[in-house]
C-alpha positions in Angstrom: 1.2 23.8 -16.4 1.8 19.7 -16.4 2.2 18.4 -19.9 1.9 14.1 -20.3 5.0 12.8 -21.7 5.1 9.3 -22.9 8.1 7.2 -22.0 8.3 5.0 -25.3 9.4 1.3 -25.1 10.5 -0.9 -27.9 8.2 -3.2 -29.0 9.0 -7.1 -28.1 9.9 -9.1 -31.5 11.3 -12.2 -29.8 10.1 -15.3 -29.1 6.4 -15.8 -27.2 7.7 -16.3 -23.7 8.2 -19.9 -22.4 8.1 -21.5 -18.6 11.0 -19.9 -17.1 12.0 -18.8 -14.1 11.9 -14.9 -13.9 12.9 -14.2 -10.5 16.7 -14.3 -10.3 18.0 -11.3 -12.4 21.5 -12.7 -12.3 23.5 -15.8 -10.9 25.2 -14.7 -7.6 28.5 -15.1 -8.8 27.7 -11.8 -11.1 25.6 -10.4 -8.0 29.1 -10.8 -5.5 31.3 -9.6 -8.0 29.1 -6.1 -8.3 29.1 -6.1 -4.9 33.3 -6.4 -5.1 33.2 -3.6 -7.6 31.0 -1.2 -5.5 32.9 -2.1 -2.6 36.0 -0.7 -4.4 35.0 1.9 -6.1 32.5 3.8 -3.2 34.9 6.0 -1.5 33.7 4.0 2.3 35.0 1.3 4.1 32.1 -1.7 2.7 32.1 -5.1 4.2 30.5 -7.1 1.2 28.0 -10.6 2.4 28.0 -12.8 -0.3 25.6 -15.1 -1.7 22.6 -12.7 -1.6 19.9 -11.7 -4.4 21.5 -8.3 -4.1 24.7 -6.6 -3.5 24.7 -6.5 0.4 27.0 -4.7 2.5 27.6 -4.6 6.1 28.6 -1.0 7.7 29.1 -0.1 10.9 27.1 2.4 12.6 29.6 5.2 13.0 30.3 5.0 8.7 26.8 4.8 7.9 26.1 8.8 7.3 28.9 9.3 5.3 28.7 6.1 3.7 24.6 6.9 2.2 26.0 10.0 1.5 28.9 8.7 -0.5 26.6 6.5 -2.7 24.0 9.1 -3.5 26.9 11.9 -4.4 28.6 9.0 -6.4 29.0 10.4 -10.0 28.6 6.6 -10.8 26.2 5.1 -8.3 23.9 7.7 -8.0 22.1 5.4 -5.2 19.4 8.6 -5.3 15.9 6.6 -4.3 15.7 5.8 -0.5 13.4 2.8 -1.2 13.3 0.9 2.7 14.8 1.0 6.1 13.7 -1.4 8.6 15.0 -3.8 11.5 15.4 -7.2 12.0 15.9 -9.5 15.4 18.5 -12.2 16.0 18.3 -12.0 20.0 20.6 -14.8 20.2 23.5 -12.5 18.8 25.4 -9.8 20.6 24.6 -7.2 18.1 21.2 -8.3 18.5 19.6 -6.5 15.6 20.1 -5.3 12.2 19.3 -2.6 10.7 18.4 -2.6 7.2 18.8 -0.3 4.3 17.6 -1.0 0.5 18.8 2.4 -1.8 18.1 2.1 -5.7 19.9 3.9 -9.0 17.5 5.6 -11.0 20.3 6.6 -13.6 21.7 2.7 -13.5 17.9 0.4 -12.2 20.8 -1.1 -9.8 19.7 -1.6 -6.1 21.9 -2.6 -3.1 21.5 -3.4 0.7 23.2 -2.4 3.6 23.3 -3.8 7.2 23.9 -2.1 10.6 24.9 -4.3 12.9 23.5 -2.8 16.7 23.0 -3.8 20.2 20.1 -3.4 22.4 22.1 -0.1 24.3 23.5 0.8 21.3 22.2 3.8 18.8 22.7 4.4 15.2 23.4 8.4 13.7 20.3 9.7 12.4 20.5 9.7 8.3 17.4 11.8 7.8 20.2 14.6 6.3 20.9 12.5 3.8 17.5 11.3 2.7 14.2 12.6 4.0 12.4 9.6 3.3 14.2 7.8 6.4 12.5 10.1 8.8 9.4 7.6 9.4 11.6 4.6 8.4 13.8 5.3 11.5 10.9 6.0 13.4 9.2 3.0 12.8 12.3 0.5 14.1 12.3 2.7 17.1 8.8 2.2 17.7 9.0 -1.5 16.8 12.6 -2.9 18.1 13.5 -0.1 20.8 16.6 0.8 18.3 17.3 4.8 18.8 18.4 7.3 16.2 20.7 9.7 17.7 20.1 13.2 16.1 16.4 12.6 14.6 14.7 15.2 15.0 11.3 13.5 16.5 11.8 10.2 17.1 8.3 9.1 18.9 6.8 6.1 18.1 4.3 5.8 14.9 2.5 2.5 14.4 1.5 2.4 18.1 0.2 4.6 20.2 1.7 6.3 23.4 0.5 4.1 25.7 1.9 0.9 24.5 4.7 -0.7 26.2 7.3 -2.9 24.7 8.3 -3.2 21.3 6.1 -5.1 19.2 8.2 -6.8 16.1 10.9 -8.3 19.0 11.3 -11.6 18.9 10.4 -11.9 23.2 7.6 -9.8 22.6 3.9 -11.7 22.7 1.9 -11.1 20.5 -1.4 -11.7 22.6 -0.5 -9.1 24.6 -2.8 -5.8 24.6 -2.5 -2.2 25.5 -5.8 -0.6 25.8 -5.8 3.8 24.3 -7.0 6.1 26.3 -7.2 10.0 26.0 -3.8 10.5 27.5 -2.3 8.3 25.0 -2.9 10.2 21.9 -0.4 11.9 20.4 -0.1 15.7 20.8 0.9 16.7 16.9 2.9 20.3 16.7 3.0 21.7 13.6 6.4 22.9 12.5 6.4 26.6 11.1 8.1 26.2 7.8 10.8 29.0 7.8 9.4 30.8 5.3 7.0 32.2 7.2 8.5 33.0 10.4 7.6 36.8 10.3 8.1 39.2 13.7 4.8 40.6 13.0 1.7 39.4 11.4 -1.9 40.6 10.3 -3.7 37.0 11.6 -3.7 35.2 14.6 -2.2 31.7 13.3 -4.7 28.8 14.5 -3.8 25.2 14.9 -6.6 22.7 13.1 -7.0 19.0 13.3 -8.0 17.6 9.9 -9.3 13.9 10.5 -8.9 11.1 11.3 -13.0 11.1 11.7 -13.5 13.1 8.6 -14.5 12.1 5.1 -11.9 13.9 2.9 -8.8 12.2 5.3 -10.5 8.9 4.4 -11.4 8.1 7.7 -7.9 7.1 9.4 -5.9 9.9 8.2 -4.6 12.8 10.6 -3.1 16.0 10.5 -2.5 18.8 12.5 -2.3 22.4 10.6 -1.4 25.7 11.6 -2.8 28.6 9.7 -2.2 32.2 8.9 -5.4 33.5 7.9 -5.7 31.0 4.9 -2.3 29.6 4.5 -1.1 26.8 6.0 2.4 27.5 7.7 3.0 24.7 9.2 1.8 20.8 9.5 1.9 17.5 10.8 0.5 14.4 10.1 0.4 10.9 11.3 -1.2 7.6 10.5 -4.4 7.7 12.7 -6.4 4.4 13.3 -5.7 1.6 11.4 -3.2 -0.4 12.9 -3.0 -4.7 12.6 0.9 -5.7 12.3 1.3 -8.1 9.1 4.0 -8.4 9.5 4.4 -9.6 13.4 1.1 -12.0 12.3 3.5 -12.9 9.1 5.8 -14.5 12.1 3.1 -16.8 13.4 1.7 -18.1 10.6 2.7 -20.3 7.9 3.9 -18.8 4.2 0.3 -19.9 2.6 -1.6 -18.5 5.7 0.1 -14.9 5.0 -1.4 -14.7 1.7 -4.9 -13.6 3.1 -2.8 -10.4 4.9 -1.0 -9.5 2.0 -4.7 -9.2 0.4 -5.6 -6.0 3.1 -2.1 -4.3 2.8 -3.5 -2.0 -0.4 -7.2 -3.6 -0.5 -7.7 -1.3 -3.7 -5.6 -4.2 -5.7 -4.7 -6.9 -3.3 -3.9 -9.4 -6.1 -1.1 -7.2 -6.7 -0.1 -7.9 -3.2 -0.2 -11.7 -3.6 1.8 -11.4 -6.7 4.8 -9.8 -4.7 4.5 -12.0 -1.5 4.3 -15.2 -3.9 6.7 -14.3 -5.8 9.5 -13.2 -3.2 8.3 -17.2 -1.7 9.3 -18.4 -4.7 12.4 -16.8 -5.5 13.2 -18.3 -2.3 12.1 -21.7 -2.9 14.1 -21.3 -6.3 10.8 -22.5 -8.2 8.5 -20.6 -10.6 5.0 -20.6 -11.5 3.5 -22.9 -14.5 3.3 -20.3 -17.6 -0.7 -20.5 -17.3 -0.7 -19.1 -14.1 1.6 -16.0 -14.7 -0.3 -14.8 -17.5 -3.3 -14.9 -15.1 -1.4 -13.1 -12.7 -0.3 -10.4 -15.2 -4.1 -9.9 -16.6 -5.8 -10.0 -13.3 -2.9 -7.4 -11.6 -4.0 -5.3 -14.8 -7.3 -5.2 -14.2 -6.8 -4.9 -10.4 -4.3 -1.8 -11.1 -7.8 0.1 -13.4 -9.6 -0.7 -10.4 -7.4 0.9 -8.3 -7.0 4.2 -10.3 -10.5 4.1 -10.7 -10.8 4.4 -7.2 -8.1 7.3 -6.6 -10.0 9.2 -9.1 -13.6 9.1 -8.4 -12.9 9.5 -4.2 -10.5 12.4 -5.4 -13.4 14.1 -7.3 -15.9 13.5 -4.8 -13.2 15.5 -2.4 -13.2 18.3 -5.0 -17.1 18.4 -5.1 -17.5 16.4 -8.4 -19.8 13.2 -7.2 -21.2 12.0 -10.5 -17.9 10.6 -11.8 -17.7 8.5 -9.1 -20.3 6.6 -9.4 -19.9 6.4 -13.2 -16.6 5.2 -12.9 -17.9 2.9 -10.3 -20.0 0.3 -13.0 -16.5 -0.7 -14.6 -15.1 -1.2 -11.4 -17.8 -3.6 -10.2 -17.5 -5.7 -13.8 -13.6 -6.1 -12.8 -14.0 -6.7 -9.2 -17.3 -9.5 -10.8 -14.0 -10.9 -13.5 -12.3 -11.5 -10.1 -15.2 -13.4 -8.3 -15.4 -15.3 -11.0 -11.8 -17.3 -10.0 -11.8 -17.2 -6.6 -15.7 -16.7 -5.0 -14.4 -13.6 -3.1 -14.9 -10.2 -4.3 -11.9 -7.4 -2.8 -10.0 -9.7 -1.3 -9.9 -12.4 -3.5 -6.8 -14.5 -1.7 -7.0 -16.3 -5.2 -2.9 -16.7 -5.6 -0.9 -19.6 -4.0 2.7 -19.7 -3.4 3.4 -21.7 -6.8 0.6 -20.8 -9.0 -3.0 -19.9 -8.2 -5.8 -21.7 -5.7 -7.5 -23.0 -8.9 -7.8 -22.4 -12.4 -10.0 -19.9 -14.0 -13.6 -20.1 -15.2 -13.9 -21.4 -19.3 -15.5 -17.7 -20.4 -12.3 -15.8 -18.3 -11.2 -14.5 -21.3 -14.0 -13.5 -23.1 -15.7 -11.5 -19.8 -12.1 -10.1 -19.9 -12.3 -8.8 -23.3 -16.2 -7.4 -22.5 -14.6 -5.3 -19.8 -11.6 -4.4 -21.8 -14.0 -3.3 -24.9 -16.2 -0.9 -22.4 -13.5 0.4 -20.5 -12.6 3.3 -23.2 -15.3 5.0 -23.1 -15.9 5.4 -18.9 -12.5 6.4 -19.4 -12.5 9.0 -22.3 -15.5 10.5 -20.5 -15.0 11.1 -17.2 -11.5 12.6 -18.7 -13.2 15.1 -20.9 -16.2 15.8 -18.3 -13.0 17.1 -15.7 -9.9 17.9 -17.6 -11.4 21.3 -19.7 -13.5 21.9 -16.6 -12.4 25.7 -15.1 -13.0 24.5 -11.8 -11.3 21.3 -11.5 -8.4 22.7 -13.1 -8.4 25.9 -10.9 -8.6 23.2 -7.9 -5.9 21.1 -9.0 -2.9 22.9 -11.3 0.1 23.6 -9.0 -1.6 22.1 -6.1 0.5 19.8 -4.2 3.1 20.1 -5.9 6.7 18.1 -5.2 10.1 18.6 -7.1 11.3 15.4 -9.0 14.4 16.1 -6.4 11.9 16.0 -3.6 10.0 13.3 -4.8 12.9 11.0 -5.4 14.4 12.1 -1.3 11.2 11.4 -0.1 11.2 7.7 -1.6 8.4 8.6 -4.0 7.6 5.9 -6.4 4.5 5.2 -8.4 2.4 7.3 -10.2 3.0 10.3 -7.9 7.0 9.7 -8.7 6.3 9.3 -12.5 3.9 12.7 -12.3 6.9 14.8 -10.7 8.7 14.0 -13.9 10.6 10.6 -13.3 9.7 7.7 -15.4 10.4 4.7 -13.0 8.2 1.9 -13.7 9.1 -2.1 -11.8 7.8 -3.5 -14.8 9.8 -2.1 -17.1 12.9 -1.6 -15.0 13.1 -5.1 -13.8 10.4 -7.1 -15.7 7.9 -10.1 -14.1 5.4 -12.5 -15.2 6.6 -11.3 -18.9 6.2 -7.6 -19.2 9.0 -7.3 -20.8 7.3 -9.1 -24.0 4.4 -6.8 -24.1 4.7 -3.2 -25.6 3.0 -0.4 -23.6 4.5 2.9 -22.3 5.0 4.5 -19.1 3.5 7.8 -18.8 5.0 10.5 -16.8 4.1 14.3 -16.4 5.7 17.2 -15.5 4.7 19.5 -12.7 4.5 17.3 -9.9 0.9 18.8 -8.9 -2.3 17.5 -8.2 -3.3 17.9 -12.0 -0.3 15.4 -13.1 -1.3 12.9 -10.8 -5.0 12.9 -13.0 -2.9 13.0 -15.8 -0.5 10.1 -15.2 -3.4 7.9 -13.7 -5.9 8.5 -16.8 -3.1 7.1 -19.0 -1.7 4.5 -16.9 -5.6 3.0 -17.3 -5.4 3.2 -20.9 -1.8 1.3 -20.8 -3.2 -1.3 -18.7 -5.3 -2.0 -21.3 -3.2 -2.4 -24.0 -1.2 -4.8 -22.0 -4.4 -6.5 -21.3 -5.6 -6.3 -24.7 -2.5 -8.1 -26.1 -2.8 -11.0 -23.4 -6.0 -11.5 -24.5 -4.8 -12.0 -28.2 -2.5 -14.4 -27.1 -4.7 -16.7 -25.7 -4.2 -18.4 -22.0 -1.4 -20.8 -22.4 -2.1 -24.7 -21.6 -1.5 -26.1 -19.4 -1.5 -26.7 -14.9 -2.2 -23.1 -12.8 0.6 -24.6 -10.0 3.6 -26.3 -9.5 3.7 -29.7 -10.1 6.1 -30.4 -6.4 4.6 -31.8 -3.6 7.0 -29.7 -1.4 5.0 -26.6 -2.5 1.8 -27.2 -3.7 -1.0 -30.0 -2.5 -1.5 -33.0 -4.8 -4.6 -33.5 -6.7 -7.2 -34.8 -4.4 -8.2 -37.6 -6.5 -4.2 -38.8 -6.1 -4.3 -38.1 -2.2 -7.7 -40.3 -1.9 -5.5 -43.2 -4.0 -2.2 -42.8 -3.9 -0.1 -43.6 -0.2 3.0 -41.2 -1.2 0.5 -38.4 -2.3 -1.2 -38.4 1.1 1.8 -38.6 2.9 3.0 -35.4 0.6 -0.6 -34.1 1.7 0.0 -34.4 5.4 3.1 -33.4 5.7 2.6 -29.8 3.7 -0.7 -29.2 6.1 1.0 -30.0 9.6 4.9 -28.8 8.4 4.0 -26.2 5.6 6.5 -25.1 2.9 9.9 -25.0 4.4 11.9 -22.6 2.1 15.8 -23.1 2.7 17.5 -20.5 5.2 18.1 -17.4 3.5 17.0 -14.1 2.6 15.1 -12.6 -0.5 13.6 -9.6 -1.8 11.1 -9.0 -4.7 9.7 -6.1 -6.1 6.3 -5.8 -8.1 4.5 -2.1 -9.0 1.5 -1.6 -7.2 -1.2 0.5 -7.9 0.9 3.3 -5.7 4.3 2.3 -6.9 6.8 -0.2 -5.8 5.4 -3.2 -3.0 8.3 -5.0 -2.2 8.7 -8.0 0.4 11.9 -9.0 2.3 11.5 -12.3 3.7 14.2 -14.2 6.1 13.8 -17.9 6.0 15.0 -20.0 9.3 14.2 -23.0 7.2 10.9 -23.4 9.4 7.6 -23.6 8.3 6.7 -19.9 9.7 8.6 -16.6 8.3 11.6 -15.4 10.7 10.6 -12.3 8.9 8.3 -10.7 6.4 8.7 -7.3 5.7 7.0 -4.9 3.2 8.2 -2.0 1.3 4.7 0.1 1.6 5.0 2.6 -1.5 2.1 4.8 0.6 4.6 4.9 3.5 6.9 7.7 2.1 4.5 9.6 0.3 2.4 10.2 2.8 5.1 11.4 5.2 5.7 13.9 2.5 2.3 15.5 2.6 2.9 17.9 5.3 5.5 19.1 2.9 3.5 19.2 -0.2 0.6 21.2 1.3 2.7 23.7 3.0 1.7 27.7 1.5 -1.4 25.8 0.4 -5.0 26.5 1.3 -7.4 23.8 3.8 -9.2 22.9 -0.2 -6.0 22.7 -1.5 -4.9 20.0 1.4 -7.9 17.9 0.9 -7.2 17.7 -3.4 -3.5 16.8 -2.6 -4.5 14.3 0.0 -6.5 12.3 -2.5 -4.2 12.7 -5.5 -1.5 11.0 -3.6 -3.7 7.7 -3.0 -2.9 6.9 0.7 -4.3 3.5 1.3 -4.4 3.3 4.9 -3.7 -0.8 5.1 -0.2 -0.5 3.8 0.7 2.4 6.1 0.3 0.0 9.4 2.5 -2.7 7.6 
């Protein structure tokens, strides 16, 4: 049975924290000479780039099996989480695009890059042997650069369908360009017997399924394809279904402040989250941090936000098990956060409230009194709906050892979030690399053991209640004084009271609408935790007003690749409690 573990943190006793900036973990001299030390130490032939926010390698594509496998196996490393693979363009080089991987050490919170350097003939080895997760990633560069993986084992596209021509992240490509679906393009999906039930002779005629996308238990975009032995699922296969809109080829064609309104519909559960990670990776790229009013803003709203969306996994989840009235009871305290956030920006979901530098404007005078009103009734929705399911036969007869994943297979699969922390492994961005001043509040990070659909209730339910202290103690302290943005005409508009009197601030005025923010060439990534674990953004800077390139590390991406797997000797009900224990938002699987 899953058991709830907390994960106990030592209280803060330092100093209230002061305007800093929080975004470089380390200066890149200590950065390159990690990188040096890996290098040596690995096993594999490393070529280290310098000057990065991470240790960065360059391998070349024949080494690059071995060389993932080296650093997972390392008895040092342990480089065990696959957390990204994706492409980037340079058509004006030979080797015309890289291919990108981001690993991360639970046992050391260290995380590195590596580079593979290919042409457009050229192929790189498969490295779905080594981790699992890399399946869909590898998928999706062929789909959206042409690159191939020699040895994968189904490498069709994934974001688009089978009718599309081209590839659509490619620097040549236009993006006005259209490719209508038709019958014939739809993806034939062919379940995969899992070995252990490849019998000579059987009792039942096995029976292919589709479950979704136009169903309401697969959320409505969601599909997969199911072979069954009388009850028992043998074999499945999923893909992403509907919802497809390319952030990040928009990213490219827009300037940094327009891309804040797409990060918002990535995970449209808590799209400030999403702002705070694009912002934030702008900013560590600009080198400049928000004023100290605007992070704690940040960190209460992103609170709030992450309730909001738990609320949400758990009241659709129980509605798929049959249980309605919780969801509309746990549906009042959502509308009084989602009201908190209306308050600041006039929008309701997808607020677009943050700006790169600080927020769009400042919050309303009774902010933090609604937000102690909210955080005073939120106990009790809370408490009950927990007590109304968790001693119920039924929803525990639904939901213990359902879906279940190994911590192993969890951490091959790129699992992070709640649904990593519920298969045992207590990996948390806020504590493991701290933002906005986590690091001086004192909560907990709950995990479970099991890895089923019950530990996922489990881990959620308490997550809400840690949010709350979190929130509870930046309500004590008080919103600090002080501007909500940078005070650099570079990155934030002047005052409009200055621009209507002042020559130099109109100038500054003009020239950030018609050039935009022009972050120095470079590359940067940042991590926040989502409501579904870790949304990261890697952004390339040409020096230009628009992106080169905006990429983001979907935490639903991975997990959902891993359901087929999860539901596998399950039963169709079981399928549909897994499905909404994991969470899948569908706007962060198009990326």
């Amino acid at each position: 049975m899953s058991t709830l573990t907390r994960f106990s943190a030592i209280p803060y006793t330092g100093p209230a924290p002061t305007n800093r900036n929080p975004y470089v973990p380390a200066d890149v001299a200590t950065i390159d000479a990690r990188g040096a030390e890996i290098a040596a130490r690995a096993g594999v032939a490393l070529e280290q780039e310098t000057g990065l926010d991470l240790p960065a390698f360059i391998v070349a594509k024949e080494a690059i099996v071995p060389t993932l496998r080296a650093l997972r196996d390392h008895t040092e490393f342990q480089f065990d989480l696959p957390l990204d693979l994706f492409g980037v363009d340079y058509p004006g080089r030979e080797q015309r695009f890289d291919v990108v991987y981001q690993l991360y050490s639970v046992k050391n919170n260290e995380r590195i890059r590596l580079k593979v350097r290919v042409g457009e003939t050229e192929s790189v080895p498969t490295s779905v042997d080594v981790y699992r997760a890399f399946d869909w990633f590898e998928r999706e560069v062929f789909d959206m650069y042409g690159v191939r993986f020699e040895g994968h084992p189904n490498l069709r596209r994934i974001l688009t369908h089978e009718m599309f021509q081209g590839h659509a992240l490619r620097k040549d490509y236009d993006p006005a360009q259209r490719w209508l679906l038709s019958e014939q393009g739809v993806a034939k999906l062919k379940p995969k017997i899992d070995p252990r039930f490849e019998v000579e002779h059987s009792d039942f005629e096995r029976v292919t399924l589709n479950l979704g996308p136009s169903h309401p238990a697969m959320h409505g975009t969601l599909r997969c394809a199911v072979t069954l032995e009388g009850e028992t699922i043998v074999g499945a296969d999923q893909e992403i279904g509907y919802l497809h809109r390319c952030f990040e080829k928009m990213s490219e064609t827009h300037t940094y402040q327009q891309v804040i309104p797409f990060t918002d519909r990535l995970n449209y559960c808590s799209a400030v989250i999403n702002n705070v990670g694009y912002c934030m990776t702008v900013e560590k790229l600009l080198g400049v941090a928000a004023p100290e009013r605007a992070q704690h803003v940040r960190l209460m709203l992103s609170e709030f936000y992450r309730i909001a969306d738990h609320i949400v996994c758990i009241g659709t989840n129980l509605v798929d098990l049959g249980a309605l009235t919780n969801f509309w009871y746990l549906f009042q305290p959502r509308e009084e956060i989602i009201a908190l956030a209306e308050s600041c920006s006039g929008a309701r979901l997808l607020p677009t409230y943050l700006r790169i530098g600080g927020l769009a404007v400042d919050v309303p005078a009774d902010f933090l009194s609604n937000s102690q009103r909210i955080v005073n009734m939120l106990p009790k929705y809370i408490d009950e709906v927990e007590a109304l399911v968790m001693k119920n036969r039924i929803f525990r007869d639904r939901t213990e050892g359902v879906g279940a994943i190994t911590k192993e297979d969890a951490l091959n699969f790129g699992f992070t979030g709640p649904c990593l922390r519920a298969a045992g492994v207590p990996f948390d961005v806020r504590k493991a690399s701290p933002y906005l001043g986590y690091e001086t509040y004192d909560w907990d990070v709950p995990y479970a053991e099991g890895g089923d659909t019950y530990a996922r209730f489990l881990v959620r339910f308490e997550e809400m209640r840690q949010s709350i202290r979190i929130l509870q103690q930046a309500i004590d302290r008080g919103l600090p004084s002080g501007p909500v943005i940078v005070d650099n005409p570079y990155v934030a508009l002047p005052p409009k009271e200055k621009v209507y009197n002042e020559m130099e601030s109109l100038i500054y005025h003009f020239k950030l609408i018609m050039h935009g923010i022009q972050p120095p060439v470079g590359e940067a990534y940042f991590q926040v935790e989502g409501g579904n674990g870790e949304v990261g953004f890697y952004i390339v800077s040409d020096g230009t007003k628009n992106p080169y390139r905006v990429r983001v590390r979907p935490p639903c991406f991975p997990i959902f690749e891993a359901y087929g797997h999860m539901i596998m000797g399950q039963t169709i009900p079981d399928a549909i409690a897994t499905l909404g224990s994991l969470n899948i938002i569908a706007g962060e699987l198009d990326h």
